[in-house]
C-alpha positions as CSV (number, residue, x, y, z in Angstrom):
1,X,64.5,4.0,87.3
2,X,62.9,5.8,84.5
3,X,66.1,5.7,82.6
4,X,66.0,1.9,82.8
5,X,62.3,1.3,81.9
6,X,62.8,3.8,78.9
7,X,65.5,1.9,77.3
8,X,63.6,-1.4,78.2
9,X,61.1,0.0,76.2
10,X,63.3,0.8,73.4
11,X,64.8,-2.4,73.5
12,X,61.5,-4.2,73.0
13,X,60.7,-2.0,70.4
14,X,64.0,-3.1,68.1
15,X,63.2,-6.6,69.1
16,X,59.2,-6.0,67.8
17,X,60.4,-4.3,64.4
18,X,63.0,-6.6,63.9
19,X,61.1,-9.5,64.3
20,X,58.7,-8.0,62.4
21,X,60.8,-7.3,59.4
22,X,61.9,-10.9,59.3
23,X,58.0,-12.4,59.6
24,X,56.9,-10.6,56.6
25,X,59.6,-11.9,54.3
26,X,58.9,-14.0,51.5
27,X,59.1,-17.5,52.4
28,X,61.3,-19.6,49.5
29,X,59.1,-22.8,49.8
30,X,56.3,-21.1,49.6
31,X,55.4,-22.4,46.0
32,X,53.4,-19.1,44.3
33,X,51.7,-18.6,40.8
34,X,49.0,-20.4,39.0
35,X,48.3,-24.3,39.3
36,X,49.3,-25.4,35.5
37,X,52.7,-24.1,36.3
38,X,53.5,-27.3,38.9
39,X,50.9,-29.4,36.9
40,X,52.7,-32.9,36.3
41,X,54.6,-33.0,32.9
42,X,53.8,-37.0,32.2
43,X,50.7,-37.3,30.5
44,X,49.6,-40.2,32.5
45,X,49.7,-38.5,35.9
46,X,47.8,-35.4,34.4
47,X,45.0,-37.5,33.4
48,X,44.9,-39.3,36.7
49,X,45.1,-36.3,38.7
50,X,42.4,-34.3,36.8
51,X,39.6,-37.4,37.0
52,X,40.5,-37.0,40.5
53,X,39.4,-33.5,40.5
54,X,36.5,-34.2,38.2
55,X,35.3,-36.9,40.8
56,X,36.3,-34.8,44.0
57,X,34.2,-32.2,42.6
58,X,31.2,-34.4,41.8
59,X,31.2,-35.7,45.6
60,X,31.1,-32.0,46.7
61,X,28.4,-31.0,44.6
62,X,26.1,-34.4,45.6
63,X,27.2,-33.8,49.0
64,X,25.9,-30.2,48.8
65,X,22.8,-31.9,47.3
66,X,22.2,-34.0,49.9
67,X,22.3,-31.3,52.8
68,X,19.8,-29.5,51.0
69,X,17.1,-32.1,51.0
70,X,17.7,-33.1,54.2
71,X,17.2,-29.6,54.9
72,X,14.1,-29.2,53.2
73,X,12.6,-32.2,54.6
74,X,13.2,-31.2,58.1
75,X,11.6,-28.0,57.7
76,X,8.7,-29.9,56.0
77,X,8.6,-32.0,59.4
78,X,8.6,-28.9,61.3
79,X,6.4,-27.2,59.2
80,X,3.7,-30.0,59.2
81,X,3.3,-30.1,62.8
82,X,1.2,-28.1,64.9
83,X,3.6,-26.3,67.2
84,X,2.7,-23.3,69.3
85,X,4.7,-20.3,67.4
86,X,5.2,-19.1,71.0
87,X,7.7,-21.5,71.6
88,X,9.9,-20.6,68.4
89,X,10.2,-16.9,68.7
């Protein structure tokens, strides 16, 4: 009985490292190195695709904006109000 759970052990084992082995390989459509390399070579799409970026970067940034004054006015709300600081610690 020991015999048998010893080599299912060392079965599992080979199974583990070899699976292992073959997770940590390199995947070939993994696309790797810097962004200008798979830029678009027509100058038309390049343009396109970087006001994109401009404007998808813009949004963020208002969005961001936006947050933060709502933010700030809700802690003004809070803030004006006569709570009992018991209740908020």
């Amino acid at each position: 009985m020991k015999l048998r759970s010893l080599l299912l052990v060392g079965v599992g084992l080979a199974i583990g490292a070899t699976l292992s082995r073959k997770l940590r390989e390199d995947d070939p459509n993994v696309v790797i190195g810097p962004a200008e390399a798979r830029s678009p070579s027509n100058p038309a799409l390049r343009a396109v695709s970087a006001g994109a970026q401009r404007i998808a970067d813009r949004a963020s940034v208002v969005s961001l904006d936006a947050i933060r004054r709502t933010r700030g006015a809700i802690r003004e709300r809070l803030a004006a109000q006569d709570y009992d600081d018991i209740a908020w610690n």
